[in-house]
C-alpha positions, 0 to 999 in steps of 0.5 A, a space after each residue: 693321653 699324648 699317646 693317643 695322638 702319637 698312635 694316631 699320626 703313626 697309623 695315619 702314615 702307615 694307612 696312607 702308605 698301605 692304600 697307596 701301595 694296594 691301589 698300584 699293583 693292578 697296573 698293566 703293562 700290556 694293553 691290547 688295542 682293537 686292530 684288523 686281521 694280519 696279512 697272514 691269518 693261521 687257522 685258530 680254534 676257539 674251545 668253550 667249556 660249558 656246564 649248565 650255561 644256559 644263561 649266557 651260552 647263546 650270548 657268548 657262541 653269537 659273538 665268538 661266531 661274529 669274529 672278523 678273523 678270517 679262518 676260525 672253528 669254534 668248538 664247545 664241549 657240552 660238559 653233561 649239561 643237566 640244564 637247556 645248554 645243549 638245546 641251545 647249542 645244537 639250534 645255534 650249530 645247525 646255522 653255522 658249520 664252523 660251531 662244533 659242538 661235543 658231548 662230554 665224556 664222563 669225569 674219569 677218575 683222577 680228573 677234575 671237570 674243566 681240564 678234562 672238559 678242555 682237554 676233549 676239545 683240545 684233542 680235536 682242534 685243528 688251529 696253530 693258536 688255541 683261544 679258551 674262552 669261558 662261557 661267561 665271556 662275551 667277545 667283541 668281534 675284533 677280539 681275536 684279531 686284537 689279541 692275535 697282533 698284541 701277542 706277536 707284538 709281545 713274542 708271546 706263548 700264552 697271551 691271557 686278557 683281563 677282561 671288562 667285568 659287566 656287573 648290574 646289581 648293588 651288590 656286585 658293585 659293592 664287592 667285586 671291586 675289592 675282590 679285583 684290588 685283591 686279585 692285583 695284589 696276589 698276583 702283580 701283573 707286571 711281575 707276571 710278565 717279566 720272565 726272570 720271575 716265577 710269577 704266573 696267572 692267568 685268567 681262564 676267562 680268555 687264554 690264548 695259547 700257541 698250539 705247539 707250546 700247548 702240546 710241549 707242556 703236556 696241554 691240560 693232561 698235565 694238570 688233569 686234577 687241577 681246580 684252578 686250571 688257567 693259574 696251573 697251566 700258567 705255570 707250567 708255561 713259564 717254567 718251561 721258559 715260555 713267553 707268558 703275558 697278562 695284558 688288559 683287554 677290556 676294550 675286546 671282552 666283557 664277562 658276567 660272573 655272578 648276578 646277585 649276592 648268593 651267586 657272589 657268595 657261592 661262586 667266590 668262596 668257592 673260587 677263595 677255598 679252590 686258591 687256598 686249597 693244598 697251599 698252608 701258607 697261602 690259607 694262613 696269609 687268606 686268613 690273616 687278610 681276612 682279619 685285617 681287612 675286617 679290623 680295617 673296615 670297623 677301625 676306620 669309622 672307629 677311629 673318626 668316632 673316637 677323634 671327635 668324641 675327644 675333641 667334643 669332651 676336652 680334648 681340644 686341639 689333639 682330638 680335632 687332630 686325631 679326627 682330622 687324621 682319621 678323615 684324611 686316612 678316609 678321603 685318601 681311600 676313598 679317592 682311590 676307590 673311586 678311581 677304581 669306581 670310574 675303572 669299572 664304570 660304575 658310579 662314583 658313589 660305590 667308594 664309600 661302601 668299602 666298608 661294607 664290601 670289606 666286612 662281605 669279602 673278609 668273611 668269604 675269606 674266613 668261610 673259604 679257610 675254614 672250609 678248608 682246614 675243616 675238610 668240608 670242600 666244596 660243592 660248584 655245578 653239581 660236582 664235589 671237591 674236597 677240602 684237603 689235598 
């Protein structure tokens, strides 16, 4: 039986480390703080890709056209919405001449839909400084004056933001913090912005971009079948040596991804199957991160259960010890958790679904890896993409 307790002190120190380590990958090194407009302002272009967004098209136009940068066009290009998009765009543009709105061309052969959709708008655009910003994203009006003198600051190339993630309902409360720790673990942000790694993301959400580096790279033609677009077109600006930087922008810009389970459930097994899709190694580590974080979220409470029962039917002082060790594992989590409760500004209580969260975002994992070696693919926006390739 003295190895039971021997068992238990070791997992102890290995789950303190473990959660310690997992918590302190998300730092930012860069955090973009509201600032005025420069002496000398360049021409931007903000480019909006949008695909049956008629839920937040008007939101996310209305505080890009309330921007206090001094010389700005906006441009959207309605991706052959099916849905009141275009209705909207069209009300808003007749108020505003800087709005342009675009109607996309068909999805050629060889492309997938947002590249192509932001490489039309590109084509077009007039700025020295390209702004993509995702639907979905909803800009304070000093956000391009902010990022604008955070990316001088930086002598950036491409300056992308994280931006504040808005979330209403239980559920995305209970998993979307987990799959942002996540995101932070894959991908380190104060990795990405030393230039003498290969690390690169960014977040589509927000990517700013000099218009000459843009071009250099070959723009979105270069990437013209890429799923995850924002990760790709990172790339290629860092292994051309450009100054790539990820900094925290949530005081600028807020998103709404998803609004319910369902949409959690569609849009992140969609976007865990586009990550894993094409990459062998990624999909095995997908997978086994998916089982140890599900072996995780039912060992845990396991653990205090079989600690108490020990001490409860003679075990005396080792199984109050064991259970002790387990509730420390317990509470150190959930002190971390609950410093990423009050990081997204929601209620301290969410630290303890963590279980729970773990179980939901465990199996978005397991169903994205098996829709991928299955070939199944994917269907988003009424557009398919295959599971292999």
């Amino acid at each position: 039986m003295m190895f039971f307790p021997l068992l238990s002190t070791l997992a102890t120190l290995l789950g303190l480390a473990i959660i310690a380590w997992l918590h302190t990958r998300h730092r930012l090194d860069v955090v973009v703080r509201p600032a005025g407009p420069p002496a000398e302002a360049p021409r931007l272009s903000i480019i909006v890709p949008a695909r049956n967004e008629d839920r937040n098209i008007r939101r996310c136009v209305e505080a890009l056209l309330a921007q206090t940068w001094p010389d700005f066009e906006l441009i959207v290009l309605d991706d052959r919405s099916t849905d009141t998009t275009p209705l909207i765009l069209n009300e808003l543009a007749k108020g505003d001449s800087r709005l342009r709105v675009l109607t996309g061309d068909p999805l050629p052969e060889g492309w997938a839909g947002k590249p192509h959709a932001l490489a039309q708008a590109a084509a077009v655009a007039t700025g020295e400084w390209l702004c993509f910003v995702d639907a979905d994203t909803f800009a304070a009006p000093q956000a391009l004056t902010s990022v604008y003198a955070a990316a001088r600051a930086q002598s950036a190339d491409l300056f992308t933001i994280l931006t504040f993630q808005e979330m209403d309902t239980f559920w995305e409360k209970v998993v979307l913090p987990l799959i942002m720790t996540a995101l932070s673990v894959g991908f380190s942000p104060q990795r990405v912005n030393r230039p003498e790694t290969r690390d690169a993301i960014a977040n589509g959400q927000f990517i700013f971009i000099k218009r000459a580096v843009y071009e250099a790279i070959g723009g979105h033609a270069a990437i013209r079948d890429s799923i995850v677009e924002d990760k790709d077109l990172a790339n290629l600006v860092k292994h051309a040596a450009y100054r790539l930087i990820v900094a925290d922008g949530k005081e600028v810009a807020r998103t709404r991804m998803y609004t319910s389970l369902d949409e959690l459930w569609e849009g992140w097994t969609k976007n865990i199957f586009l990550g894993l899709r094409g990459s062998p190694g990624l999909l095995l580590l997908g997978a086994f991160g998916a089982f140890l974080l599900l072996f995780a979220a039912l060992a845990l409470p396991l653990w205090l259960a079989l600690g108490l029962g020990w001490w409860q039917f003679g075990g005396g002082v080792a199984g109050l010890a064991v259970a002790g060790e387990a509730a420390l594992v317990w509470a150190f989590l959930v002190f971390w958790r609950m410093l990423v409760c009050r990081g997204m500004q929601i209620s301290l209580w969410y630290a303890l679904t963590v279980p729970l969260g773990a179980a939901v975002f465990a199996a978005m994992m397991l169903v994205s890896a098996w829709k991928v070696l299955s070939g199944q693919g994917v269907t988003w926006k009424g557009r398919r993409y295959a599971g292999r390739g």
